[in-house]
Kinemage of the C-alpha trace (Angstrom):
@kinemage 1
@onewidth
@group {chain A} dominant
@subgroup {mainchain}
@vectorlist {calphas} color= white
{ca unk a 1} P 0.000 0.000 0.000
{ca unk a 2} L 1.096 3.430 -0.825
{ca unk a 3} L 1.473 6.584 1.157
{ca unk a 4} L -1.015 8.333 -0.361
{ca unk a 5} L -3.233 4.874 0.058
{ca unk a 6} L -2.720 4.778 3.570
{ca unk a 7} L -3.489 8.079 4.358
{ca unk a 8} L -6.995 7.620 2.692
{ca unk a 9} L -7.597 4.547 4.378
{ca unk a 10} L -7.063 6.040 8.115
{ca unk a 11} L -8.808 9.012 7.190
{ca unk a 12} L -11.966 7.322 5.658
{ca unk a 13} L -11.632 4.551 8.849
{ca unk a 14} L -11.799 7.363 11.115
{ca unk a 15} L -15.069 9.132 9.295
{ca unk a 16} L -16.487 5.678 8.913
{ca unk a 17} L -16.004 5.388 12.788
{ca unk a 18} L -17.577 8.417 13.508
{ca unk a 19} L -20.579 7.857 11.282
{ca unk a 20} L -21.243 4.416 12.246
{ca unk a 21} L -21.358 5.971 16.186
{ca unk a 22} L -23.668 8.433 15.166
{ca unk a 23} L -25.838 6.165 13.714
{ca unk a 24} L -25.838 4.602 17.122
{ca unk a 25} L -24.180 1.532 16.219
{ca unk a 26} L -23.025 -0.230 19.562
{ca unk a 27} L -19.002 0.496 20.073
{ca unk a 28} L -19.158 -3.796 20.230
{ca unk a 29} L -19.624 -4.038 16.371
{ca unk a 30} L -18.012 -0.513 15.220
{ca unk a 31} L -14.714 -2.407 14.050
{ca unk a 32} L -16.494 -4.851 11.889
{ca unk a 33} L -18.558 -2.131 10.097
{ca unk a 34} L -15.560 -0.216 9.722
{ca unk a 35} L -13.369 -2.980 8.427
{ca unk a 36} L -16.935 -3.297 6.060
{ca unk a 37} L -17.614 -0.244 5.033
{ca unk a 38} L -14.050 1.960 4.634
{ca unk a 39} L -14.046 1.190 1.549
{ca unk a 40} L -16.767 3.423 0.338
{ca unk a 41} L -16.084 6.148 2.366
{ca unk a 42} L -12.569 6.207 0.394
{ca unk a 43} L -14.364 5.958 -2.608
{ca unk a 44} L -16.743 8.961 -1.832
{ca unk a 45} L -12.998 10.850 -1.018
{ca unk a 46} L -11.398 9.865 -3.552
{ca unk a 47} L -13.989 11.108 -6.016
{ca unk a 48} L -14.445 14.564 -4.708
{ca unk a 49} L -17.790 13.733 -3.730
{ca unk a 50} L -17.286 14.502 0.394
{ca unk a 51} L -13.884 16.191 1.906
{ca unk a 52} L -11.468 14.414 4.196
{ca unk a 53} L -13.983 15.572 7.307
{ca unk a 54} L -16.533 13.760 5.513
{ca unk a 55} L -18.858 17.033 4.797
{ca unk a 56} L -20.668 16.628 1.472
{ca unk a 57} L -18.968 18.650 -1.438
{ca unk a 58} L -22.045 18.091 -4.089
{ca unk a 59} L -25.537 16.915 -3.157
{ca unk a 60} L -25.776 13.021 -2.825
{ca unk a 61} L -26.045 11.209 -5.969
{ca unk a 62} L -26.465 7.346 -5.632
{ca unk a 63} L -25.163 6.325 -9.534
{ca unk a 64} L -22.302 8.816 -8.992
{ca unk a 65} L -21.668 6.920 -5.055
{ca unk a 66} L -21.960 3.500 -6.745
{ca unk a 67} L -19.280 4.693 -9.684
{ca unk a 68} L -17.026 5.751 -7.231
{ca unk a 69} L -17.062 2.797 -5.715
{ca unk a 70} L -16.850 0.587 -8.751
{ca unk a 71} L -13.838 2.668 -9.569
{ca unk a 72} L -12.215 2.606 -6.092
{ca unk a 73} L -12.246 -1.641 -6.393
{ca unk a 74} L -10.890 -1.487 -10.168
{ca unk a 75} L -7.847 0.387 -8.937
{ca unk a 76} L -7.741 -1.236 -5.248
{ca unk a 77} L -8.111 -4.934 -5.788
């Protein structure tokens, strides 16, 4: 994994974290979620679509979430 790799990965762990807590999942099964669900937080980065505090930069689009996720696991196997 590269720098630049890792550095997405703690930040989008950390936002992933913090959403799954306000969602009021129990701290018990936070690490499985995140371990789950990183993934598309990086993607959502990664595409410009939310900022590395995880604040929305353009108004939710579900085809646009889903393409930067396809994209994210084409170039992250």
């Amino acid at each position: 994994m590269n720098q630049s790799q890792s550095q997405i990965e703690t930040i989008a762990r950390a936002l992933c974290e913090r959403q799954l807590l306000e969602m009021s999942v129990v701290p018990e099964d936070t690490a499985a979620g995140i371990d789950r669900y990183w993934p598309c937080v990086a993607a959502e980065i990664e595409a410009g679509l939310i900022d590395a505090a995880g604040n929305r930069l353009v108004p939710f689009d579900f085809e646009a979430s889903q393409a930067a996720y396809r994209d994210w696991f084409q170039r992250h196997p």
